[in-house]
VMD Tcl script that draws the C-alpha trace (Angstrom):
set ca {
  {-11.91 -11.14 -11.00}
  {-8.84 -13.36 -11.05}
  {-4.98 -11.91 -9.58}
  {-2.68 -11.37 -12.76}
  {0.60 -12.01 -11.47}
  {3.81 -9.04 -12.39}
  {6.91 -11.16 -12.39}
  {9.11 -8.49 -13.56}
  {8.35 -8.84 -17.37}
  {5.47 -6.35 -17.52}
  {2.43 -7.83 -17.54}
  {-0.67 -6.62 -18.56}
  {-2.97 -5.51 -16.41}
  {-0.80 -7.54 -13.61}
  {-2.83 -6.47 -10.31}
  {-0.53 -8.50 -7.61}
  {3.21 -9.08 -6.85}
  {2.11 -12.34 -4.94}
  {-0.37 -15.06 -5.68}
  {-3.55 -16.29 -3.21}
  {-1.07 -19.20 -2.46}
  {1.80 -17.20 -1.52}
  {-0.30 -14.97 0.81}
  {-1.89 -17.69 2.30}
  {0.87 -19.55 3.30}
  {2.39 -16.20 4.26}
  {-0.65 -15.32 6.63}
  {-0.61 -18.46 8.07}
  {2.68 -18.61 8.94}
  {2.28 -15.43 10.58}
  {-1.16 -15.79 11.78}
  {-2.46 -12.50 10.16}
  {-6.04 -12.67 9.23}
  {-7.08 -12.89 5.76}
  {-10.34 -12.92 3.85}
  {-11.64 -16.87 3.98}
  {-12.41 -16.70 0.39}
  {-10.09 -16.45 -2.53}
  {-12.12 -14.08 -4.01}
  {-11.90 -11.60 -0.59}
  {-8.29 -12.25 -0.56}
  {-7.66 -11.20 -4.38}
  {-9.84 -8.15 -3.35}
  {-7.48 -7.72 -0.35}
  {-4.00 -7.88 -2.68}
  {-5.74 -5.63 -5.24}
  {-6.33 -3.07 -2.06}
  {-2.43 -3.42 -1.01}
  {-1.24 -2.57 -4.74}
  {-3.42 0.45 -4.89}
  {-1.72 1.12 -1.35}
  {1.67 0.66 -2.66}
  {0.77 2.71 -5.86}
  {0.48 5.64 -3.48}
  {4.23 5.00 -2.15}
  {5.48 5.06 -5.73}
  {6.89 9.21 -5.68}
  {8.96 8.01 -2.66}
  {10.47 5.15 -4.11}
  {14.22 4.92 -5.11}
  {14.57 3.92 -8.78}
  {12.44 4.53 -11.75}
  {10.23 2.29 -13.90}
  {11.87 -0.39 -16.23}
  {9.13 1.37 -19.17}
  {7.22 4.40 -19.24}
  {4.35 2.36 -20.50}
  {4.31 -0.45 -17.20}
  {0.82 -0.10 -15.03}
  {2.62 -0.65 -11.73}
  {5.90 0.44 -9.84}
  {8.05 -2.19 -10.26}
  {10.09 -3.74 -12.32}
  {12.34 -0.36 -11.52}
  {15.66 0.34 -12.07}
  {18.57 1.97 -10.53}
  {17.22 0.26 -6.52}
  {19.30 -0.98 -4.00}
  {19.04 -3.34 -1.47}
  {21.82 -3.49 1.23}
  {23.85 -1.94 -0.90}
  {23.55 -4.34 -4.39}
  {21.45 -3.29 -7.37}
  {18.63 -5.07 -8.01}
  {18.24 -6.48 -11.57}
  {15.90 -4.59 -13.64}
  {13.22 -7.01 -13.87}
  {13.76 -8.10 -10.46}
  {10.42 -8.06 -7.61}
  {12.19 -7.72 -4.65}
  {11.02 -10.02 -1.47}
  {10.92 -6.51 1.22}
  {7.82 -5.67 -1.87}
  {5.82 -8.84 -1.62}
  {5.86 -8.89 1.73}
  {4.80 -5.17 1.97}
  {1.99 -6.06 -0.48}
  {0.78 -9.35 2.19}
  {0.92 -7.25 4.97}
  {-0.96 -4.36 3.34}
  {-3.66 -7.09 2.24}
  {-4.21 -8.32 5.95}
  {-4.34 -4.67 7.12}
  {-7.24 -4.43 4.32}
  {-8.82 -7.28 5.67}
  {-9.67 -5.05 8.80}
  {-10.12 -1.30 7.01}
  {-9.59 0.60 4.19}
  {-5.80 1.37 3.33}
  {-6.85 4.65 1.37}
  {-10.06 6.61 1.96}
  {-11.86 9.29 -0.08}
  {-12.87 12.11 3.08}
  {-12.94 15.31 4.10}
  {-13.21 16.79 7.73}
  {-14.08 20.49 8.18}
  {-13.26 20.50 11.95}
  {-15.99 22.50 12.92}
  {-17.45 23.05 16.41}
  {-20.32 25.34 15.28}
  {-21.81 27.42 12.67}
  {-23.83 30.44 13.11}
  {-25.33 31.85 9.98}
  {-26.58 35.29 11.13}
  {-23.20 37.93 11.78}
  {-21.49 34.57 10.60}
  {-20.01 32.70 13.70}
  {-17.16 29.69 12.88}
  {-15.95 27.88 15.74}
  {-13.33 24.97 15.11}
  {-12.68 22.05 17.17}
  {-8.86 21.99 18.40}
  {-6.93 19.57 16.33}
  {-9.79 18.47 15.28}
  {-11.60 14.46 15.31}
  {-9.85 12.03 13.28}
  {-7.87 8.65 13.59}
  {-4.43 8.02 12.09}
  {-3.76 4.35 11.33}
  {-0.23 2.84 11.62}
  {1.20 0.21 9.21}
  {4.48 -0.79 11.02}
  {5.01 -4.20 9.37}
  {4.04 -2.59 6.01}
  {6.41 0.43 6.98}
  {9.37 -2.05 8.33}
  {9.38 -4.51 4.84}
  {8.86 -1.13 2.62}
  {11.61 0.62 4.08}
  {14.85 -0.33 2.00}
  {12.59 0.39 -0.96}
  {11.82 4.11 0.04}
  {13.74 7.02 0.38}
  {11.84 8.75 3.10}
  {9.77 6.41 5.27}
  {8.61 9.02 7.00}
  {4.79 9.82 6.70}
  {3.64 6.20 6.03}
  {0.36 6.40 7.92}
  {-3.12 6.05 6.70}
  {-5.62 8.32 8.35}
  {-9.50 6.67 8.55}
}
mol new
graphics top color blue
foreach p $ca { graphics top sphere $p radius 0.5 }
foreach p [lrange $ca 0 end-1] q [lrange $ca 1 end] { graphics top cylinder $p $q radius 0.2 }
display resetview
């Protein structure tokens, strides 16, 4: 597995906005943690696009081609009130993508689960009982949230729930 870089041009089965260098000096600077491997790190990127894949329907703009695999290039965004070029990768992306990536380093941005909330089950004269609100943890991503931002249009609802 090796990152494929999208610069703004399209490219093909691009799987990053950053490279392993650019995060890592990025980390580093910050002193997130980060996989100690290049391959755990690439894995970590890869888990931040899929992240940022999910925030696509409540992104301003739309893609630069029907055809493109990932959210940007876009058109028609705005950042502090100037339009971004259309082939443009905005900074307030990359860093949402590093950030995601260190969050991944610790859990999983997006989860396959399902919780029933249930207390108890009785099978005879069928007895449900339900657990108020029910168990589950709800995961913040404030410094993904906080570079994402000028890219959404509601940043409402950013959480992840593990």
């Amino acid at each position: 597995m090796s990152l494929i870089i999208e610069n703004g041009s399209i490219i093909a089965n691009a799987n990053s906005y950053v490279t392993d260098a650019e995060y890592v000096a990025y980390a580093g600077k910050r002193g997130l943690t980060i996989g100690d491997k290049s391959t755990d790190r690439e894995k970590e990127l890869i888990q931040a696009m899929d992240y940022i894949f999910n925030l696509e329907s409540k992104m301003y703009g739309v893609r630069t081609e029907d055809t493109q695999e990932n959210a940007y290039p876009r058109t028609g965004v705005y950042i502090r009130d100037v339009l971004l070029n259309a082939n443009t990768i905005p900074t307030e992306l990359k860093r949402g993508q590093m950030e995601a990536a260190s969050a991944a380093n610790a859990f999983n941005l997006l989860i396959n689960t399902t919780s029933s909330n249930t207390k108890k089950e009785k099978l005879d004269t069928l007895e449900v009982e339900y657990f108020s609100g029910g168990s589950f943890e709800t995961v913040r991503l404030d410094r993904v949230n906080n570079y994402m931002k000028p890219l959404l249009k509601n940043q409402s609802g950013l959480l992840v729930r593990i």
